[in-house]
C-alpha positions in Angstrom: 88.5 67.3 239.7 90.2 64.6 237.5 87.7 62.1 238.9 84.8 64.2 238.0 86.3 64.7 234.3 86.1 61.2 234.2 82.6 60.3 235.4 81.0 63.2 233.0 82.5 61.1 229.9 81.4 57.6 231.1 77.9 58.7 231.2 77.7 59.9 227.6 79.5 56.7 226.7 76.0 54.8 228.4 73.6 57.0 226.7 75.3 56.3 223.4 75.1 52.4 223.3 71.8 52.7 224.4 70.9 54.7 221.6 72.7 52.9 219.2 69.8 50.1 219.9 67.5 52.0 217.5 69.4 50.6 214.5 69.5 46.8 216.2 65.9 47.1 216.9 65.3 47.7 213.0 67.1 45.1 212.0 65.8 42.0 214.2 62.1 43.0 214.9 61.0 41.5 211.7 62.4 37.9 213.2 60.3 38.3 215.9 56.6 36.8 216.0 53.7 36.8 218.2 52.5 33.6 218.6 48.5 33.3 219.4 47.4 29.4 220.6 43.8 28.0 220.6 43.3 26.2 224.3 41.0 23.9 225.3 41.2 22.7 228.9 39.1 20.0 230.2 39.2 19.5 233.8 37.5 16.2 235.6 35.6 13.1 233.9 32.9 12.0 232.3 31.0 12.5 235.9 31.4 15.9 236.8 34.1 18.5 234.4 34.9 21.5 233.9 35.9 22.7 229.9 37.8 26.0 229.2 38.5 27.4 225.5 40.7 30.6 224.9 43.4 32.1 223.3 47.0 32.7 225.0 49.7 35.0 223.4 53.4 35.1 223.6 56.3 35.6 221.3 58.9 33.3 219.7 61.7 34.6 217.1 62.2 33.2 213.6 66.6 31.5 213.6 66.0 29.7 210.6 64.5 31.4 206.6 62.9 27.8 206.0 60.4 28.9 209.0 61.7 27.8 211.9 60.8 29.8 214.9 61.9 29.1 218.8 59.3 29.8 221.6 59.0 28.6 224.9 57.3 25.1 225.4 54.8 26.4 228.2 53.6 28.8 225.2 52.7 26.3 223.0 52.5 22.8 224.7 48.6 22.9 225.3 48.1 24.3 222.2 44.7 23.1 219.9 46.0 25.6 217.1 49.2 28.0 216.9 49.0 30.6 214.9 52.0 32.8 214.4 51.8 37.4 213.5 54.5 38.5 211.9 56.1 42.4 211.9 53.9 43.0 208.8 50.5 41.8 209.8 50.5 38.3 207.9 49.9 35.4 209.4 50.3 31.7 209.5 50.0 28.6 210.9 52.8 26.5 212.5 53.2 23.1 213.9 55.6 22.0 216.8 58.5 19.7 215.7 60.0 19.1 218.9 59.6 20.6 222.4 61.6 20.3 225.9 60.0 21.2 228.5 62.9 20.7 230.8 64.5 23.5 229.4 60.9 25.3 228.7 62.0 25.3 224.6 60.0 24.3 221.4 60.7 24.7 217.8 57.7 25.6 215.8 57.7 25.2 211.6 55.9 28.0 209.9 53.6 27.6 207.0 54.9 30.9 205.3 57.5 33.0 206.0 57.4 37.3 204.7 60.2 37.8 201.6 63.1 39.4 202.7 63.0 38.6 206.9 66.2 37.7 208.1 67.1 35.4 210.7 69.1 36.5 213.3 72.3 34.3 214.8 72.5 32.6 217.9 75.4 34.0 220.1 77.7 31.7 222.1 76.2 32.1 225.8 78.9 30.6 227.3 80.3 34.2 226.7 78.1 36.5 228.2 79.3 39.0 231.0 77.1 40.3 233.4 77.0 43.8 233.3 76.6 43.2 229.7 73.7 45.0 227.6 71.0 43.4 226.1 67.1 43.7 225.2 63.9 41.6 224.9 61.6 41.9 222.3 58.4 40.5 222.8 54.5 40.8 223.3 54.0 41.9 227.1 50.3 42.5 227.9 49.1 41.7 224.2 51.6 44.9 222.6 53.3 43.3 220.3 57.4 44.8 219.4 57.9 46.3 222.5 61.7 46.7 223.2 63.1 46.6 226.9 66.6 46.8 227.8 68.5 46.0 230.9 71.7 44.0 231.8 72.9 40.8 232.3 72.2 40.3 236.2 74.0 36.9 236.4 74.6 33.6 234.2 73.0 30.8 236.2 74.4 27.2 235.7 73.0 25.2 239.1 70.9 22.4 239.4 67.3 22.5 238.6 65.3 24.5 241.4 62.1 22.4 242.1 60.3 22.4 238.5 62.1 25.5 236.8 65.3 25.5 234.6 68.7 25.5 236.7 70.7 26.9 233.8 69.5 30.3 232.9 70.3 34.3 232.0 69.0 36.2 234.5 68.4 39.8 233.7 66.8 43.2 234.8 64.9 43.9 231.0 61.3 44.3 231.9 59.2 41.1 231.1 55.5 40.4 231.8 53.3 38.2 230.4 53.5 37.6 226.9 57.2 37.9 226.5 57.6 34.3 227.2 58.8 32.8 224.0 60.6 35.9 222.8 64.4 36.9 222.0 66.7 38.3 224.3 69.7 40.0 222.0 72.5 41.5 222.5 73.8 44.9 221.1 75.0 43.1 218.2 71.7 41.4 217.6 72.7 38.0 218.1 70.0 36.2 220.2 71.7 35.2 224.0 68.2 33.3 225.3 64.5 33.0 224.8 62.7 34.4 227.5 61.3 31.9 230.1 60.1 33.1 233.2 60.3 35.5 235.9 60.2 36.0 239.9 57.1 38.7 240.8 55.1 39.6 243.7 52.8 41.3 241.7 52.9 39.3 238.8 54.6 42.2 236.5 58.2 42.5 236.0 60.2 43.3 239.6 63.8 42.9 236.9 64.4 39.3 237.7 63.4 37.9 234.4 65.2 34.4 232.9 66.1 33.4 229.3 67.5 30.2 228.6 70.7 30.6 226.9 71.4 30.4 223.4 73.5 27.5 223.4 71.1 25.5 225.4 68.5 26.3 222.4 71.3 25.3 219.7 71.7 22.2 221.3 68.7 20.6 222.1 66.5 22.3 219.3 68.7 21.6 216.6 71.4 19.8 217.1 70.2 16.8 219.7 66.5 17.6 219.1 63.9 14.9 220.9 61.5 13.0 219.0 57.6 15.4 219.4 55.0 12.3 220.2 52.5 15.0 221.2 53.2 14.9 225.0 53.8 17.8 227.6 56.4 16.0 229.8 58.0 17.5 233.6 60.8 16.0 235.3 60.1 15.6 238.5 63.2 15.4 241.1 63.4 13.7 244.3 62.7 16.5 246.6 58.8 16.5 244.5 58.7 12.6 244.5 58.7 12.7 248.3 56.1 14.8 248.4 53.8 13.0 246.8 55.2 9.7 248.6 55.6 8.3 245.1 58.7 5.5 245.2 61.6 6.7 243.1 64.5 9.0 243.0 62.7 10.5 240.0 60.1 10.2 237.3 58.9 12.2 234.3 55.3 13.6 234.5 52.7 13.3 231.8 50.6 16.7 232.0 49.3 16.7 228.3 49.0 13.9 225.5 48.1 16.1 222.7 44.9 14.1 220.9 45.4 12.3 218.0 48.8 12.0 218.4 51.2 9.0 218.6 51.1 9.5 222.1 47.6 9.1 222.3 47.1 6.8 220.2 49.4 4.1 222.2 46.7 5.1 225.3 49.2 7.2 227.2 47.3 9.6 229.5 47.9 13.0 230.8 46.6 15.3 234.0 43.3 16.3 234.7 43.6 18.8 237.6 45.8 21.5 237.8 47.7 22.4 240.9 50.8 24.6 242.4 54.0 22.3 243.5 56.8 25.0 244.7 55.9 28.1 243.0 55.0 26.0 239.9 51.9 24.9 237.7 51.6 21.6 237.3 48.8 19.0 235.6 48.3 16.2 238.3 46.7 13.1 237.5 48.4 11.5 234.4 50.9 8.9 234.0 54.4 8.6 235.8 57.1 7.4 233.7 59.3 5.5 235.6 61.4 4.0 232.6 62.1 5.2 229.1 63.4 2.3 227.0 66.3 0.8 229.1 66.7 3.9 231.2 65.1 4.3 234.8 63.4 7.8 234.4 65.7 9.6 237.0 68.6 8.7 234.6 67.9 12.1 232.4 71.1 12.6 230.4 70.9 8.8 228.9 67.5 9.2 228.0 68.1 12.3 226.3 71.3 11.2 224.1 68.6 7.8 223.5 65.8 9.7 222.3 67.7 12.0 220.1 69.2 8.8 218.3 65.6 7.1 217.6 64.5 7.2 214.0 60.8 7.4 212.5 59.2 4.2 212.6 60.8 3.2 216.2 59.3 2.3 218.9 59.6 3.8 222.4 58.6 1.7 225.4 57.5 3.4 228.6 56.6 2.1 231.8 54.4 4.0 233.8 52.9 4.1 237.5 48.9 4.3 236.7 46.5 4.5 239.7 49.0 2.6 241.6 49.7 0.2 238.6 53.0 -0.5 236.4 51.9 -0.5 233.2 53.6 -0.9 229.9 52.9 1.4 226.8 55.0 1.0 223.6 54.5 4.3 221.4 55.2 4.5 217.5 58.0 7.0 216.9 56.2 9.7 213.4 58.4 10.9 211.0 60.1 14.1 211.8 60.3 17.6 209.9 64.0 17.4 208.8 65.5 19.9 211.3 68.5 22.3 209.2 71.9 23.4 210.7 72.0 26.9 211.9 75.4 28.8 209.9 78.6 29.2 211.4 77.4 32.7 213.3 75.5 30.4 216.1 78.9 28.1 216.4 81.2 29.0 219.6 84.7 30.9 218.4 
């Protein structure tokens, strides 16, 4: 009898602190956008291709007033135009400042920004529990706002697995397509990750969704943020580089040079057919960097603390594998959106 006393109040306890989301919900939503790209895929050459023009949709969330907003990089990296909704119906454009796609992150500046939307902190994710309670917010399936909640299934801090982040939040919320880019809060409405990608069979949610962690998107977006030359970039480890029978321990893919952009401009070329490697999409075709500066490619923590030191007006020199070919590109380093410092609420206690 004692022990069914106790169960009957633990279950009220649940349903409270679920409902107690209501209130969170109000407050953050307005933080979160939907964030609409312009594509334009050209597959093949001047011979024989193949061009594609849409729109995609997924969702990012606003951390900073001056119109900063954090998406994920797949969201945005092929993007022609990005155009960002906000809770009110206005819109605007926005421009990447800088992207990882390592960590599948990218920090978008907003042309406008609504009076009176607040920006929501960044929790230390070197905290979370699981069995902890949090919710996405996001734009599954084109409905923009839509709230799930779930748990914390399990913090994740292992190695890269093929071509998707090692260190991620795994948790049972409910994403589908068109959450990517979105907030993953806690009860408290701090935002714990930004919503990356999930495992599915049926390509819905099957509650093994992952959001990389807030500290991860403190770190590289605004405190050691790389240098945006308009490339999408993939590491590529050693288990991929024998596949393709290419000869390093490692190399850094170029999938997309963005046109017109520094990148481009130094003649640095991207993919031009896309195809699955482990589970994951990837742009084949383009240049291999096998050395960034001084750095052998494979050597990814020293070329990430060297590219977050280079100023505007630098130069990066690459050497890439081209058709079989070491080549040597040198590309002009733009100025840079001055990125600000979140407040103290993002800092770890």
């Amino acid at each position: 009898m004692r022990a069914m006393f106790v169960l009957l109040l633990a279950v009220p306890a649940v349903a409270q602190e679920r409902r107690g989301l209501d209130a969170v919900f109000e407050k953050v939503d307005p933080a979160v956008v939907v964030v609409r790209v312009g594509l334009r895929h050209l597959e093949g050459d001047e011979t024989a291709f193949r061009l594609e023009v849409g729109v995609g949709t997924g969702s990012g969330v606003l951390l900073h007033e001056g119109g900063f907003v954090v998406t994920a990089a797949h969201v945005v990296e092929q993007a022609e135009m990005i155009e960002l909704e906000y809770k009110d119906g206005s819109k605007t454009e926005a421009h990447v400042v800088t992207l990882s796609r390592t960590e599948d992150l990218a920090l978008l500046k907003a042309e406008k920004v609504p009076k009176g939307v607040v920006a929501p902190p960044l929790a230390d994710s070197d905290k979370l529990k699981v069995g902890q309670l949090v919710f996405a917010v996001g734009t599954p399936q084109n409905f923009p706002h839509t709230l799930s909640a779930g748990v914390i299934s399990s913090v994740r801090n292992e190695p890269a697995k093929g071509l998707t982040p090692g260190h991620v939040i795994q948790t049972d919320a409910a994403m589908n397509p068109g959450n990517s880019g979105g907030p993953l809060f806690n009860d408290r409405g701090e935002v714990v990750g930004i919503a990356s990608f999930i495992f599915s069979k049926s390509g819905g949610s099957e509650g093994l969704g992952f959001a990389i962690p807030s500290n991860v998107v403190k770190r590289r977006m605004f405190e050691k943020p790389l240098p945006y030359l308009g490339l999408s970039l993939r590491i590529l480890p050693q288990p991929v580089m024998e596949l393709f029978n290419w000869p390093y321990p490692g190399a850094i893919l170029v999938e997309q040079v963005r046109s017109g952009s520094p990148a481009a401009q130094a003649g640095l070329r991207g993919g031009v057919v896309d195809a699955d490697v482990g589970g994951s999409k990837v742009r084949l075709g383009g240049d291999l960097i096998v050395k960034v500066g001084p750095f052998d490619a494979w050597k990814t923590e020293e070329i990430g603390t060297y590219l977050a030191g280079v100023k505007a007006g630098d130069t990066l020199d690459y050497r890439v594998l081209r058709k079989g070919e070491l080549v040597e590109v040198s590309v002009a380093v733009p100025p840079r959106e001055p990125i600000p410092t979140l407040g103290a609420a993002a800092k770890k206690k």
